[in-house]
N, C-alpha and C positions, 0 to 999 in steps of 0.2 A: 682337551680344552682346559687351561688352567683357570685358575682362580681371577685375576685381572680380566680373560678373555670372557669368561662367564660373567662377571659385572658389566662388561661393554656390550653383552650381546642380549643381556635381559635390560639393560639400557632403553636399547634402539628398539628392542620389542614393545616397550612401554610405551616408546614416541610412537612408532607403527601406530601399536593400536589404537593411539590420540592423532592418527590420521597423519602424524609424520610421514618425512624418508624414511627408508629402511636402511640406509647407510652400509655399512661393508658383510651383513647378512648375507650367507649362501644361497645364489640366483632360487636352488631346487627348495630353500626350507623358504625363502620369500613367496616362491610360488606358491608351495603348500598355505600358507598363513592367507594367500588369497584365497584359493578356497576352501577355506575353514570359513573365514567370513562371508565368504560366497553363501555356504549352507547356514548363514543364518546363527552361529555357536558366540556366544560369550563366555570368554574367558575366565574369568573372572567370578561367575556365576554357577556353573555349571559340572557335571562329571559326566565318563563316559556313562550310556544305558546296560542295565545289564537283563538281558533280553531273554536270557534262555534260562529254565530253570533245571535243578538239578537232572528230572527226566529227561529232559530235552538233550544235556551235555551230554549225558551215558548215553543215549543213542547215537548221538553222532560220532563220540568216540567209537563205540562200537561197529556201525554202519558205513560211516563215513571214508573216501577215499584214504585219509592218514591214517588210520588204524595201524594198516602195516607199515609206518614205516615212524610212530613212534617210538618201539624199543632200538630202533637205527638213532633216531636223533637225544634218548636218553645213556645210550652207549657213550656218544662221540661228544656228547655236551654234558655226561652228570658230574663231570666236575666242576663246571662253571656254576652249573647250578645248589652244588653244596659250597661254596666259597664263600665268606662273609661278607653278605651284603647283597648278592648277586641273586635272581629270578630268572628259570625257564621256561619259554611261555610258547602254545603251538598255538594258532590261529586257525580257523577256515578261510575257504574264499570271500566270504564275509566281513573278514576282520572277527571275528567271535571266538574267542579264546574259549580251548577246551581244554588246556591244560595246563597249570600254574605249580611250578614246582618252586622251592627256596627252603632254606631256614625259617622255623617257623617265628623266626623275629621277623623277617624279611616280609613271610607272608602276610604276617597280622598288620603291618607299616601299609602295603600295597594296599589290602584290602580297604583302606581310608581311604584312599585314589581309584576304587571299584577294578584297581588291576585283579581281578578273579576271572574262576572259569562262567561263562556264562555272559559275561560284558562284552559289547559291542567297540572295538577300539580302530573301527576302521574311520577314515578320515571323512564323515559326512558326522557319525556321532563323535568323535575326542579330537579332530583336527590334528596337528601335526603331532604323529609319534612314527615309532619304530615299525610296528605293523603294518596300522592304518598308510605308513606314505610309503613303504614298499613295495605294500599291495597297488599304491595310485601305477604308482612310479613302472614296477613290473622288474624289479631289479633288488639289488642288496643295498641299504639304506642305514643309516646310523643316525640319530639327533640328540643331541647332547646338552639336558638340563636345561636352561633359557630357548632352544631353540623352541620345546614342547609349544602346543599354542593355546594348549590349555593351564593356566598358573598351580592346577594343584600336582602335574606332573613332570612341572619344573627341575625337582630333586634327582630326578632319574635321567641317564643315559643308557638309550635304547642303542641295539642295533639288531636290524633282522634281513632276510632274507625270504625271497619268494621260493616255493614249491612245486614245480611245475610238475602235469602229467609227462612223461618220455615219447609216449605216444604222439598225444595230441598237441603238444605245446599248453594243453590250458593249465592256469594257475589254481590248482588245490591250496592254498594256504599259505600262511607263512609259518618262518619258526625266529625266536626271539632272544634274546637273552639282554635280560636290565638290569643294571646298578646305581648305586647313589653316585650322582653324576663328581664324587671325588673320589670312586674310587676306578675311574675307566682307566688304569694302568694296565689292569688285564684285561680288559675288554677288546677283544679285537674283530674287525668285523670279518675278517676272513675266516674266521673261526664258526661262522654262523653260517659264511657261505658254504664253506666243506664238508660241514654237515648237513646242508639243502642240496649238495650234490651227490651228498652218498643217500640218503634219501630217495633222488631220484634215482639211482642206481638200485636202491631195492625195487621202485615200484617197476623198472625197467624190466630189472629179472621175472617178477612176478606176471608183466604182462607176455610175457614170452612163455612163460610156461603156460599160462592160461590160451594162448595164440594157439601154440603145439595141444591141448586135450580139445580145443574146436576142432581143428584138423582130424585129428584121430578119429573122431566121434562121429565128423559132419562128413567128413570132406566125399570119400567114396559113395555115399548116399547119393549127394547133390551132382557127381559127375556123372551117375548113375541113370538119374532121373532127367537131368535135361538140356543133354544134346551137345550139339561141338563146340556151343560157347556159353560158359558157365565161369561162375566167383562164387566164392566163399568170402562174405564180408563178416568183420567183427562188429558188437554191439552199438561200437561208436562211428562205425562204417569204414573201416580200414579195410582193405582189399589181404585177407591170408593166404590166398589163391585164385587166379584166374587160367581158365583153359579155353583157348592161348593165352598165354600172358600179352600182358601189355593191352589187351581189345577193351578194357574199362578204367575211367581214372581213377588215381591209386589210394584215394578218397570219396565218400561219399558221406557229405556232412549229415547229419538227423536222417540216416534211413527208413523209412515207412512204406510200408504195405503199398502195392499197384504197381498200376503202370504208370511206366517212369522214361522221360524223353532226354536223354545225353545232346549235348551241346551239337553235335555236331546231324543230332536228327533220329538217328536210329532211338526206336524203342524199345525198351528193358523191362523186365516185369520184378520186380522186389518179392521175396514173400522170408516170413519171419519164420524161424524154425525152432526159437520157445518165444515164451511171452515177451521177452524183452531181448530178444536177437538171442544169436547171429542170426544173418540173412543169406538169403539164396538169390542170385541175380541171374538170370540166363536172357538169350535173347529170344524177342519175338522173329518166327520168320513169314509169317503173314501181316495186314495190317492192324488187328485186333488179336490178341490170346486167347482166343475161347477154344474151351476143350470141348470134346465130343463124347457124348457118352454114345454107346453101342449095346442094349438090349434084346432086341427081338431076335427071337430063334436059338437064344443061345441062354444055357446054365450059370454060366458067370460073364457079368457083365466086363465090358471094356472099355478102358475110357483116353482118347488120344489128347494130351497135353504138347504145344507146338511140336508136332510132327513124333511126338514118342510113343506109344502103345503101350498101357500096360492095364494085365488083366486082375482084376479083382476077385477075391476071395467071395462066397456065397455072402454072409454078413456084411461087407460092403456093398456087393451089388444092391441089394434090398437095399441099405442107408442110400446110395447115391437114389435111387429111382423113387424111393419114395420122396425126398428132400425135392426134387426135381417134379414127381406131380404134386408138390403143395408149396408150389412158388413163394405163398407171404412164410413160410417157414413152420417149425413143429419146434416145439420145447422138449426138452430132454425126455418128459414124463407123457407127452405127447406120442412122440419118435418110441418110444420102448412099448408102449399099449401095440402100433403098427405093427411093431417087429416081433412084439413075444404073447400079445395080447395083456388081457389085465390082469395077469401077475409081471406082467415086463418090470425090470429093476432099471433104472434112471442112470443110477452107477454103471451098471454093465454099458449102457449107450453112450454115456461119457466117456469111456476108457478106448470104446471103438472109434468114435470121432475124433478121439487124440487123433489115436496111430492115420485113421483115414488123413485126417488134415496134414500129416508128412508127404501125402503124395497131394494133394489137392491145392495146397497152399491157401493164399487170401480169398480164394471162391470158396472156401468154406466158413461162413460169416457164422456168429451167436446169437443169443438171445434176440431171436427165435436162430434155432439149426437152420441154416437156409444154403440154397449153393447158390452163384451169380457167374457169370461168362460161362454158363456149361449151355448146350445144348445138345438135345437126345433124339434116336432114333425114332423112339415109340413116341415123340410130339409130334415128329417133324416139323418141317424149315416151314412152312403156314398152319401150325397147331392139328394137321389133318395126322395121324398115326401111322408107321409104315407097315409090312408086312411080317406075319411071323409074331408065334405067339411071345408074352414080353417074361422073359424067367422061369421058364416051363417046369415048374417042379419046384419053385422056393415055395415054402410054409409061410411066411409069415402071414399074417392077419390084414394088416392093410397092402398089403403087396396083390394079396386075392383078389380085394376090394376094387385096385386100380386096373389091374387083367380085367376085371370083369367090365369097367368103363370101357374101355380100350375097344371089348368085343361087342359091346352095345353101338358104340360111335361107327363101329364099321359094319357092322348088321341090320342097327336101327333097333327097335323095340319090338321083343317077344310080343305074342298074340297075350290079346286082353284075357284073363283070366276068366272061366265059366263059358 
């Protein structure tokens, strides 16, 4: 945009905003100036907010989706960003810039315009720029000096590019690059763009490797444990594996914990396999999932999850059957007095309820330890207790305790004492 074109286009912006036409203004930067004024912004009056403070920046740097793939866009752009006059700037999906590189002429000039890391520059706070209307927009965007819609960012021409995840399609951020709006001869916007698609080509790779150590880690477990139709979802609910393929969609937006009903009717049971995924999807083949636990008569207990058997370890069976007779649940320090009496360690019972919860999934709830959809022999199907002493031989302390209920309910009460 030359010089003439720049006097006629901050012209028509002065008439706009005095409620004029907008006369030969670009349809997308007309639109954007509507909603800038939509959200309530004066031009004239105002800067973007600078929202985050320096803590806040370093984490999200740090934390945050771009991390890996800013030395990608400092490679492919640090020339534009050492060039006189010229600023490279990364955004969140927020519009919140966390990283502002330039000359430190360049930088100290910007910072009078709150262009730093930490400001808010999406288009509800600074109205039409290079971030903020890319991000609206969902695409590669350039606005050049008068188009800005705020007068103190008039000087500069932006042009930036969105950041998509590869995976999911969503928008992590943008990336940037701004000049004094006479010097956009090198500015070009495809230059932003090819650096937001080798970007995305890192986070692509990344998520692939990251796909491939689920698989290694998970996958044999979860085929292992349940039955002839099973997935391995990723954190964001991508399908890395189904046995068969094809029997689940190849998506499963916000995975959570339960039972879960697919479009088509059939029921699915989710369970997380660390705190924040991956997931385990198998199906039900009855109308409810409830496991069965199997106690009486026998050394180690067993417990059938839809139609698979598997048999537990001495220190499980105890966890499951006590957790099972004390319904509202036990606390860690609770659950270890049971199992080891009072010197029981809290830690030791934590580390066992990890591993137990890999085979037990969402029926093993916290605070308090409690199990749900399980039902046991030694309750039985009307609270009455079956036959056959219940873990003939385990130590623990409250394991005795619950044997000896068991054999009172089917005896009735010893003779009165004296």
């Amino acid at each position: 945009m030359d010089e003439a074109e720049q006097k006629r286009v901050a012209g028509v912006r002065d008439d706009w905003h005095a409620e004029a036409r907008a006369g030969r203004v670009r349809a997308d930067v007309r639109a954007s100036w509507e909603r800038a004024r939509g959200y309530g912004l004066r031009p004239d009056r105002q800067l973007p907010r600078i929202t985050l403070d320096e803590d806040a920046v370093a984490r999200r740097r740090a934390e945050g989706p771009l991390a890996a793939v800013w030395p990608v866009l400092q490679q492919a752009l640090g020339s534009a960003a050492t060039e006189p006059g010229h600023l490279l700037t990364v955004a969140d999906a927020a519009g919140q810039l966390l990283w502002v590189r330039g000359e430190p002429e360049v930088v100290r000039l910007a910072e009078r315009v709150h262009l730093v890391a930490g400001a808010s520059w999406n288009e509800a706070g600074a109205g039409t720029n290079g971030v903020g209307t890319a991000l609206a927009l969902g695409r590669p965007f350039q606005v050049n000096g008068a188009e800005h819609y705020l007068s103190a960012a008039t000087e500069f021409t932006c042009a930036a590019a969105p950041i998509r995840d590869p995976a999911t399609g969503v928008v992590l951020g943008a990336v940037d690059v701004t000049c004094g709006h006479r010097d956009t001869r090198s500015l070009a916007l495809h230059l932003v763009t090819t650096a937001a698609r080798l970007a995305e080509a890192r986070l692509a790779e990344l998520t692939w490797r990251r796909d491939a150590e689920v698989r290694n880690r998970y996958l044999e477990r979860v085929l292992r444990r349940s039955g002839d139709r099973a997935a391995l979802l990723s954190h964001d609910g991508r399908v890395l594996h189904a046995e068969p393929a094809g029997w689940l969609p190849a998506t499963w937006p916000q995975p959570e914990e339960g039972v879960r009903e697919l479009p088509d009717g059939r029921r699915v049971v989710l369970e997380s396999l660390s705190a924040t995924g991956p997931f385990v999807v198998y199906a039900t083949r009855g109308s409810e999932p409830v496991a069965a636990v199997s106690a009486l008569g026998r050394k180690f207990a067993t417990i059938d999850i839809d139609g698979v058997t598997h048999r537990l370890g001495l220190r499980h069976s105890e966890i499951v059957v006590l957790l099972l007779a004390h319904p509202d649940g036990l606390s860690a320090v609770e659950l270890a007095h049971e199992i080891y009496g009072p010197t029981g360690n809290p830690r030791t019972v934590r580390a066992e309820l990890a591993r137990l919860r890999g085979l037990l999934g969402f029926r093993l709830s916290a605070n308090p330890y409690r199990l749900t959809d399980t039902v046991a022999d030694f309750l039985g199907p009307t609270g009455e207790p079956g036959t056959g002493e219940l873990l003939p031989g385990a130590p623990a302390p409250g394991l005795i305790e619950v044997r000896e209920r068991l054999r009172r309910r089917r005896t009735g009460p010893g003779p009165a004492p004296g």
